[in-house]
C-alpha positions as CSV (number, residue, x, y, z in Angstrom):
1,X,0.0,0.0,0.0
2,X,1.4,3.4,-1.2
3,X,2.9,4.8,2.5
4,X,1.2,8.3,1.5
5,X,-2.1,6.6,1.9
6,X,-1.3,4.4,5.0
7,X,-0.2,7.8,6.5
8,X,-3.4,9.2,5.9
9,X,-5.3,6.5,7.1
10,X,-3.7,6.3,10.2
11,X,-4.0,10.3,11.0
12,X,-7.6,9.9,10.0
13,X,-8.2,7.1,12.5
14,X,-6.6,9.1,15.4
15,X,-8.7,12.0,13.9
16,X,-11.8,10.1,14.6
17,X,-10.3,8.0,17.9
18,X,-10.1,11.6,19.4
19,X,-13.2,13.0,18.1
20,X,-14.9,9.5,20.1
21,X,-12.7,10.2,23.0
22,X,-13.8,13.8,23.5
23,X,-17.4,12.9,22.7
24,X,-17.6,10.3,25.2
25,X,-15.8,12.7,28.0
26,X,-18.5,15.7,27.2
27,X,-21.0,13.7,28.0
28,X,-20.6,13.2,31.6
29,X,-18.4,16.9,31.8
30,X,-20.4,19.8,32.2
31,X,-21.4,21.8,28.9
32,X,-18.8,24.2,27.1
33,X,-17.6,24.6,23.7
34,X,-17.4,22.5,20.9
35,X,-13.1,21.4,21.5
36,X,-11.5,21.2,18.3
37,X,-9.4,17.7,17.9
38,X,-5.8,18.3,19.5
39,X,-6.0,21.9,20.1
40,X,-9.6,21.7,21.8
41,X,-10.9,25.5,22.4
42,X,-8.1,27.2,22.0
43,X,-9.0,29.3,19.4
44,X,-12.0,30.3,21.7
45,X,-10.1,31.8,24.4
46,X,-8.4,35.6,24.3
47,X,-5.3,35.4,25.8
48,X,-5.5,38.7,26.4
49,X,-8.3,38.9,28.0
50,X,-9.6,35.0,29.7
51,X,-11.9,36.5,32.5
52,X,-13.8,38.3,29.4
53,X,-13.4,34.8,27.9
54,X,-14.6,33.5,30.8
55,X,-17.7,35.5,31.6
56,X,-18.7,35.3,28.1
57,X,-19.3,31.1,27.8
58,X,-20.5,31.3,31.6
59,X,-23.6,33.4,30.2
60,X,-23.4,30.5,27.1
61,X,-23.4,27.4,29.7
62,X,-23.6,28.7,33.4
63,X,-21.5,28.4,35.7
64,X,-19.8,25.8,35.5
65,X,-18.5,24.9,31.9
66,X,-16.4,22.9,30.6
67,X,-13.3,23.9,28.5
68,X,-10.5,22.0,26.2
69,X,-7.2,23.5,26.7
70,X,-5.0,20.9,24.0
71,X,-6.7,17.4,24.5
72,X,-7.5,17.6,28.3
73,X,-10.5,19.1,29.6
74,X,-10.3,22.0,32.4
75,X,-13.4,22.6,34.2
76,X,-14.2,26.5,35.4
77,X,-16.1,27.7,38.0
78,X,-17.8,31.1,37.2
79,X,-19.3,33.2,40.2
80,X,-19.7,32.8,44.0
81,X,-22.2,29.9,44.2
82,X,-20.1,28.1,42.1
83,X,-16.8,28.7,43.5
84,X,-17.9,28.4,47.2
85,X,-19.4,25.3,46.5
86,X,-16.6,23.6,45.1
87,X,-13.6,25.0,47.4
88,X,-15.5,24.9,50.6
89,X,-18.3,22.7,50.4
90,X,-16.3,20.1,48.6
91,X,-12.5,21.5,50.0
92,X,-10.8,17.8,50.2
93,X,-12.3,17.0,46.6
94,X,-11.4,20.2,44.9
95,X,-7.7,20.3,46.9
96,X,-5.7,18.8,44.2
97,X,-3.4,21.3,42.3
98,X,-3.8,21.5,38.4
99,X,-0.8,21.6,36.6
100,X,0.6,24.5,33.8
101,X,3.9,24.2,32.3
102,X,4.7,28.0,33.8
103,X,5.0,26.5,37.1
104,X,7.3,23.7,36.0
105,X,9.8,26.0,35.0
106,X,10.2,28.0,38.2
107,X,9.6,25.3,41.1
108,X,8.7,21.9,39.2
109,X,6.0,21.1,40.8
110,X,7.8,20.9,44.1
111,X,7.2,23.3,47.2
112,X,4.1,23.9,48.9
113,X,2.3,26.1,46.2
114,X,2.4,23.4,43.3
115,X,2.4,19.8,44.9
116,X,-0.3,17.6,45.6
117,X,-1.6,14.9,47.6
118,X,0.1,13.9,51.1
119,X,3.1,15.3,49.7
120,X,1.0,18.9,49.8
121,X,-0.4,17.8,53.1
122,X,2.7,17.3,55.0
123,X,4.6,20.4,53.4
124,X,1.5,22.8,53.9
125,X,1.6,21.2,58.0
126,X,5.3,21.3,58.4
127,X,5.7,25.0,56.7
128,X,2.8,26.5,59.1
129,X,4.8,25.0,62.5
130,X,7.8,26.3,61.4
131,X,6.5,29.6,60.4
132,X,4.2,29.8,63.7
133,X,7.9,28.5,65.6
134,X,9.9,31.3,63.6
135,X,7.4,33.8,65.2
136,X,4.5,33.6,62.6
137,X,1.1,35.3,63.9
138,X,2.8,36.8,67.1
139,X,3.6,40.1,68.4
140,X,7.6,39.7,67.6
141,X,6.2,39.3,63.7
142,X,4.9,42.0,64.0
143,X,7.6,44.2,65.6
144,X,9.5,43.1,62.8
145,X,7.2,44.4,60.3
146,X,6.9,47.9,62.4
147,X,10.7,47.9,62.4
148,X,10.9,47.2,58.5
149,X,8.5,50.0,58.0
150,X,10.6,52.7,59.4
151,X,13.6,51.5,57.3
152,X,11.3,51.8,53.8
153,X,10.3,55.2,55.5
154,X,14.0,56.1,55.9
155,X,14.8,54.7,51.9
156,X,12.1,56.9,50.6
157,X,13.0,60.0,52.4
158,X,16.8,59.6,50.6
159,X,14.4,60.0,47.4
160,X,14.4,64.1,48.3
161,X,10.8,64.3,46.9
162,X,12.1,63.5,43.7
163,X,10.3,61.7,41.3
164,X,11.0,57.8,41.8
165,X,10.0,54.5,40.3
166,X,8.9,52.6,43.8
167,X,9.2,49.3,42.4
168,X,12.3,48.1,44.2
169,X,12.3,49.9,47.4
170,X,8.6,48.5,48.0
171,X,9.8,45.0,47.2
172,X,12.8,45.3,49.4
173,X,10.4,45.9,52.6
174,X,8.0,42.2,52.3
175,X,11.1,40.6,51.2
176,X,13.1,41.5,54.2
177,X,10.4,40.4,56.1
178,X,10.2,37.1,55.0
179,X,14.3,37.2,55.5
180,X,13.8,37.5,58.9
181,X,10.9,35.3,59.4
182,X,13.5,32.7,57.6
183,X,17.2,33.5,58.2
184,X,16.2,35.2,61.5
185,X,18.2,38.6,59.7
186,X,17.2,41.4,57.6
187,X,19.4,43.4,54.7
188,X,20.6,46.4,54.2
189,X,18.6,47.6,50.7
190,X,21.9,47.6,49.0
191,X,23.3,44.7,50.1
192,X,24.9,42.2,47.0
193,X,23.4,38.9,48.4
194,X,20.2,40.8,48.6
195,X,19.6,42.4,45.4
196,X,20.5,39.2,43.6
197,X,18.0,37.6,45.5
198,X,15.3,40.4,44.8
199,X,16.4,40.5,41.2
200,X,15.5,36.2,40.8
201,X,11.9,36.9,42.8
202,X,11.6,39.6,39.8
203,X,12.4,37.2,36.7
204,X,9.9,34.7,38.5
205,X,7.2,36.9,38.4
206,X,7.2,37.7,35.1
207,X,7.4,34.6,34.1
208,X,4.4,33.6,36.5
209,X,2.4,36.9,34.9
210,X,2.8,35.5,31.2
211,X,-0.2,34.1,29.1
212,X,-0.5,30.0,30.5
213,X,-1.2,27.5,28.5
214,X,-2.0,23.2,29.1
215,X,0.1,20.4,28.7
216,X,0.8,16.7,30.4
217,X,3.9,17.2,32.4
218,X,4.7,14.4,35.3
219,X,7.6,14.9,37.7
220,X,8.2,12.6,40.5
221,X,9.8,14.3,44.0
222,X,13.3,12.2,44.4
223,X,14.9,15.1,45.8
224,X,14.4,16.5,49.3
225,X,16.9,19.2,49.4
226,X,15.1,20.3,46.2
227,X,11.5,20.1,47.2
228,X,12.7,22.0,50.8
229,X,14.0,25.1,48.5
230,X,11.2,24.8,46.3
231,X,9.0,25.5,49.2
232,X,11.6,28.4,50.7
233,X,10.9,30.1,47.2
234,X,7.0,29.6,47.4
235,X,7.8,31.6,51.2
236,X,9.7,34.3,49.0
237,X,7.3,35.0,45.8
238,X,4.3,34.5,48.0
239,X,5.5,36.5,50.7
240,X,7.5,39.2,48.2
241,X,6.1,39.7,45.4
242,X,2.6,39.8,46.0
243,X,2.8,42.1,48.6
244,X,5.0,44.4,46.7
245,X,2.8,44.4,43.8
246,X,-0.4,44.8,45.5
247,X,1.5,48.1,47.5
248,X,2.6,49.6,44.2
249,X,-0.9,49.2,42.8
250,X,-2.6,50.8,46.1
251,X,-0.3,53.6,45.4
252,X,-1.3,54.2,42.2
253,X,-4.5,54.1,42.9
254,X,-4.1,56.5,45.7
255,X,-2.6,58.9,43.2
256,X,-5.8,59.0,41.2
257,X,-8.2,59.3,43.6
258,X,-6.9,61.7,45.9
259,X,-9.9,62.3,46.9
260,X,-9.3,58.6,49.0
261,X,-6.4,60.1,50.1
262,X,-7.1,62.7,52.2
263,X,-9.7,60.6,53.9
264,X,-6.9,57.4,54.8
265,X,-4.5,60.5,56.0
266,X,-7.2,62.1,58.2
267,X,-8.2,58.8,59.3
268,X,-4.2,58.3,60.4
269,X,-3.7,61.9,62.2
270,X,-6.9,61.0,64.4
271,X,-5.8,57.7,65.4
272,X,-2.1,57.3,65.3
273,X,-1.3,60.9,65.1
274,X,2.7,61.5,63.9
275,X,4.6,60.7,67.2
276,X,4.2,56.7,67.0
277,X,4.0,54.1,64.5
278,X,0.6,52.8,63.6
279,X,-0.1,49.2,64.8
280,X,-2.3,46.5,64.3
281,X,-4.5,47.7,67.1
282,X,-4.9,50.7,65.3
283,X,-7.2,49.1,62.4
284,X,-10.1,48.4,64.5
285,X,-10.2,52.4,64.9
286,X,-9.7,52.7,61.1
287,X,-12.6,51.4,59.8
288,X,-11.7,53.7,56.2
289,X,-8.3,52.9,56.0
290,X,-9.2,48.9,56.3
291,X,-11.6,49.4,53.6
292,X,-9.3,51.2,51.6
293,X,-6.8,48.5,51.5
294,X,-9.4,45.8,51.1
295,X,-10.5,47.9,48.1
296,X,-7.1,47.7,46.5
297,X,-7.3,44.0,46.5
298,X,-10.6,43.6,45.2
299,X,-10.1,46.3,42.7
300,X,-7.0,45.2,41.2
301,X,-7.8,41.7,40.9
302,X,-4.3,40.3,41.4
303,X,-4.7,36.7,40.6
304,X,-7.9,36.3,38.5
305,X,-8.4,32.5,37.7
306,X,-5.9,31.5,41.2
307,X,-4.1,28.9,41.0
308,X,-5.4,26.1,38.9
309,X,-7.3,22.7,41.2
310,X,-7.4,19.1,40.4
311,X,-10.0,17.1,42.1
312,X,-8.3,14.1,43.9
313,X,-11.2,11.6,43.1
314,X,-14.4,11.2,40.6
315,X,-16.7,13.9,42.2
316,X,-20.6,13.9,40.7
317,X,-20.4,18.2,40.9
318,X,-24.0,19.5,40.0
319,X,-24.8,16.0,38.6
320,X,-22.0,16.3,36.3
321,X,-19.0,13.4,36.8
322,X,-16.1,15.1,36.8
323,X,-13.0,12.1,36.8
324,X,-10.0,12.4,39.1
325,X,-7.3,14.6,38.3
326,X,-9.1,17.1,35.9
327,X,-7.8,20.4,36.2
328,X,-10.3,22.6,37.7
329,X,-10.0,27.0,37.3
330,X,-11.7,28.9,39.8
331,X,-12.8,32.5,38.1
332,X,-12.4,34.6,41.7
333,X,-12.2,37.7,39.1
334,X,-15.9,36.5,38.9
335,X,-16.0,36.7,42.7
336,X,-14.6,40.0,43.2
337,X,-16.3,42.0,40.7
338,X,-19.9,40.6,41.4
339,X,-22.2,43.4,40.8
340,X,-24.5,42.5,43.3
341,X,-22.0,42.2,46.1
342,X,-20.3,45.1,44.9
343,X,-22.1,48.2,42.9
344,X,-20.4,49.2,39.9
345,X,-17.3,47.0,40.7
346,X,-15.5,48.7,37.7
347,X,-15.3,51.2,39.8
348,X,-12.2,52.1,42.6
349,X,-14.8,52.8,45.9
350,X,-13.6,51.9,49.6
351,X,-17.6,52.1,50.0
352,X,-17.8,48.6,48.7
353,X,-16.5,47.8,52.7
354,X,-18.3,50.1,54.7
355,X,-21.6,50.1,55.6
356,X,-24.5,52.7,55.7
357,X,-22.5,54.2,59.5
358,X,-19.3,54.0,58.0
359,X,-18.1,51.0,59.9
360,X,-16.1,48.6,58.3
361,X,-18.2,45.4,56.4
362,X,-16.8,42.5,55.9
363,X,-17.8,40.3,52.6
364,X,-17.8,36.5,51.6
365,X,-17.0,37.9,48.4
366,X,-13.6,39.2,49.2
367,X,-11.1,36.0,48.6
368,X,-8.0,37.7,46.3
369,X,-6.4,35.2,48.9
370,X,-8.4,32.6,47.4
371,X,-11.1,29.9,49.5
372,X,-11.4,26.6,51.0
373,X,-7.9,24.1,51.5
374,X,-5.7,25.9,49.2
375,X,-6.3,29.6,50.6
376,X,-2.9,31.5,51.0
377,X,-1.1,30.1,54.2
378,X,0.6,33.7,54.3
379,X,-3.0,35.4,54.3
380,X,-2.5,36.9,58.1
381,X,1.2,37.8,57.4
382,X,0.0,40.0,54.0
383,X,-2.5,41.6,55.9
384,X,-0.7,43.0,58.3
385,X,2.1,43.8,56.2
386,X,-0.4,45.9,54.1
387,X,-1.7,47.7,56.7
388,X,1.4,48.8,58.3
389,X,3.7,49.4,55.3
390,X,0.9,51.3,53.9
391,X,-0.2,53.6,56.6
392,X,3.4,54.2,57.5
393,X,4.3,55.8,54.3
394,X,0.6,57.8,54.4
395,X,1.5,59.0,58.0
396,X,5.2,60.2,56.8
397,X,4.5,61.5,52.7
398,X,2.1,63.1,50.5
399,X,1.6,61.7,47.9
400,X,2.5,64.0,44.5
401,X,1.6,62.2,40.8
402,X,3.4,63.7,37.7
403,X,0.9,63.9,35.8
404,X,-3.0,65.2,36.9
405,X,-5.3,62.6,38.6
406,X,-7.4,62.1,35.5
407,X,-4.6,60.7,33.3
408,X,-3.7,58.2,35.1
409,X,-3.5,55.1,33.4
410,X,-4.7,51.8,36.3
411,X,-4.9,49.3,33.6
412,X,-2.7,46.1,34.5
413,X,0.0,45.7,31.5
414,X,0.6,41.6,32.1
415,X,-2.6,39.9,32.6
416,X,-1.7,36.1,32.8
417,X,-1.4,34.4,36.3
418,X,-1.1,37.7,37.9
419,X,-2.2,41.4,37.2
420,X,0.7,44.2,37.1
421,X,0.6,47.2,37.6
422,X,1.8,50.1,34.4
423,X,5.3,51.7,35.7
424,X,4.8,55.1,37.0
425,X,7.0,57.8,39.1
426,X,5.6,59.3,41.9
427,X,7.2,62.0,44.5
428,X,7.0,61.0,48.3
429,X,6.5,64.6,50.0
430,X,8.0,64.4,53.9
431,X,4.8,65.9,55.9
């Protein structure tokens, strides 16, 4: 037989074996898209824009659709029902982590971010003891974070009022933290060992913040040492990088709505006043300033889809059969800009936390840290980070754009696992 005609025969076969395979998985999946054969709906998604993507086939199938990213099937959840009821109802089920190729490349599935299974259990357990042991979630973490505050205080106030890029200094302060958590030590902002480990949590991030795509990728743990600084990195870019990012955004934000402000300053002059550093007491008193921050991380939407699931077992899911290890993306964009929850959620408003009195209100809506067994294990470390960094540098600067209020751009340039902020100068004002 000629061997053009075998060779067509045989793609034609695995053309139709994979058409039968799909059409036999859809069936017991939850609805979505017609997949294409080997490249499934990838022609369906915009890369630039998946929560749009997203939002747009949940109105097409509800909320909870199925979608083909190669040959695999990913299931989304779209909206709070949907996401609640999977992370929390159904925690253990949902608790396996999904895998993307981006991850490989920085930790390899390793650490306590991208494992799974017991191997996620014990690394999850043994990192909270030794945080909690290091001085995690007491009053010496927090002197530490006081402490660091003052020296990003002192770093900006070398800046003369001059217009500066605050991208480093503001990553140097949540890094150092974690530095001391770890190595029980904090750097000098110039120090060499220091700046090539800030420059390293950088390249990560970028990488992390690139358009993600699907493919099968097994790797098997056979090396302790490795998974152990796989899981000290996962400290660092979960403890650095997001904090740093979500800082810079706030203060962008802050710049064009001055308007907000002048309330979070006035808010700081009552309660803290100039002659002490503001505290994690404080924030009960600063019911504006709370909402404020929790603002910034609803607004800016810093990891839309989190990171991606896999359900440990066959789970029947809204009558739907979803088999074990599908890769499972939970749309907390969907969450956090829920109109209903949140009136015009487009929209940059500290109101979205405060009720009718002005007191502080809080919402089951608000998880940028994500929900259920995979929720952020640094979630009460970023927190107070956030409010101390950021009403340190309110109580000591004003605040003074370049440019007027009204031109300032807020849209994220990299919109892939994480949302970034456009580079921008600002000038930090001594008060």
């Amino acid at each position: 037989m000629d061997p053009v005609v075998v060779l067509v025969l045989t793609l034609s076969c695995l053309f139709l074996l994979s058409l039968w395979k799909q059409s036999s998985e859809r069936r017991k999946l939850p609805p979505g898209p017609t997949p294409l054969p080997v490249i499934g709906n990838f022609l369906q998604i915009d890369g630039k824009n998946i929560n749009q993507t997203f939002t747009k086939l949940s109105k097409a199938y509800g909320p909870v659709f199925t979608l083909y990213l190669g040959g695999q099937p990913t299931v989304v959840l779209h909206g709070y029902e949907a996401v609640k009821e999977a992370l929390i109802d159904h925690g253990e089920e949902f608790a396996g982590r999904g895998r993307l190729p981006v991850f490989d490349k920085v930790v390899k599935g390793m650490g306590v971010a991208f494992s799974s299974g017991n191997i996620w259990k014990d690394t999850r357990r043994l990192s909270l003891m030794t945080l909690r042991n290091l001085g995690m979630g007491k009053r010496s973490i927090e002197d530490r974070v006081q402490e660091e505050a003052q020296c990003l205080v002192e770093e900006l106030r070398k800046t003369n009022g001059s217009p500066c890029d605050p991208t480093f200094i503001l990553g140097c302060a949540p890094c150092n933290v974690i530095c001391s958590i770890i190595f029980q030590n904090r750097f000098d902002y110039k120090d060499e060992d220091f700046l090539n480990l800030m420059q390293r949590l950088n390249e990560n991030t970028h990488i992390l913040s690139s358009p993600w795509l699907q493919e099968k990728h097994n790797q098997l743990l056979n090396n302790t040492h490795e998974h152990l600084a796989a899981t000290v990195t996962d400290l660092f870019i979960g403890g650095t990088e997001t904090i740093s990012t979500t800082m810079r955004y706030a203060l962008l934000l802050l710049l064009k709505h001055p308007h907000v402000t002048a309330k979070v300053q006035e808010e700081i002059d009552r309660v803290v006043g100039r002659h002490r550093s503001p505290c994690m007491q404080d924030r009960s008193q600063m019911p504006y300033t709370d909402a404020m921050i929790h603002e910034v991380q609803r607004f800016i939407d810093f990891v839309p889809n989190s990171l991606p699931h896999a359900v440990t077992c066959d789970v029947k899911f809204r009558n739907y059969l979803i088999p074990k290890g599908t890769t499972v993306i939970a749309s907390l964009s969907s969450v956090l800009n829920d109109n209903k929850e949140f009136p015009n959620p487009e929209m940059f408003d500290p109101g979205h936390f405060l009720d009718e009195k002005g007191n502080f209100k809080k919402s089951d809506y608000f998880m940028p840290f994500s929900t259920g067994k995979r929720i952020c294990a640094g979630e009460g470390l970023a927190r107070m980070e956030l409010f101390l960094f950021l009403t340190t540098i309110l109580q000591n600067f004003k605040l003074k754009p370049l440019v007027h209020p009204k031109d300032i751009d807020t849209t994220p340039v990299l919109t892939g696992l994480a949302s970034v902020p456009p580079s921008f100068q600002l000038c930090f004002i001594p008060v």
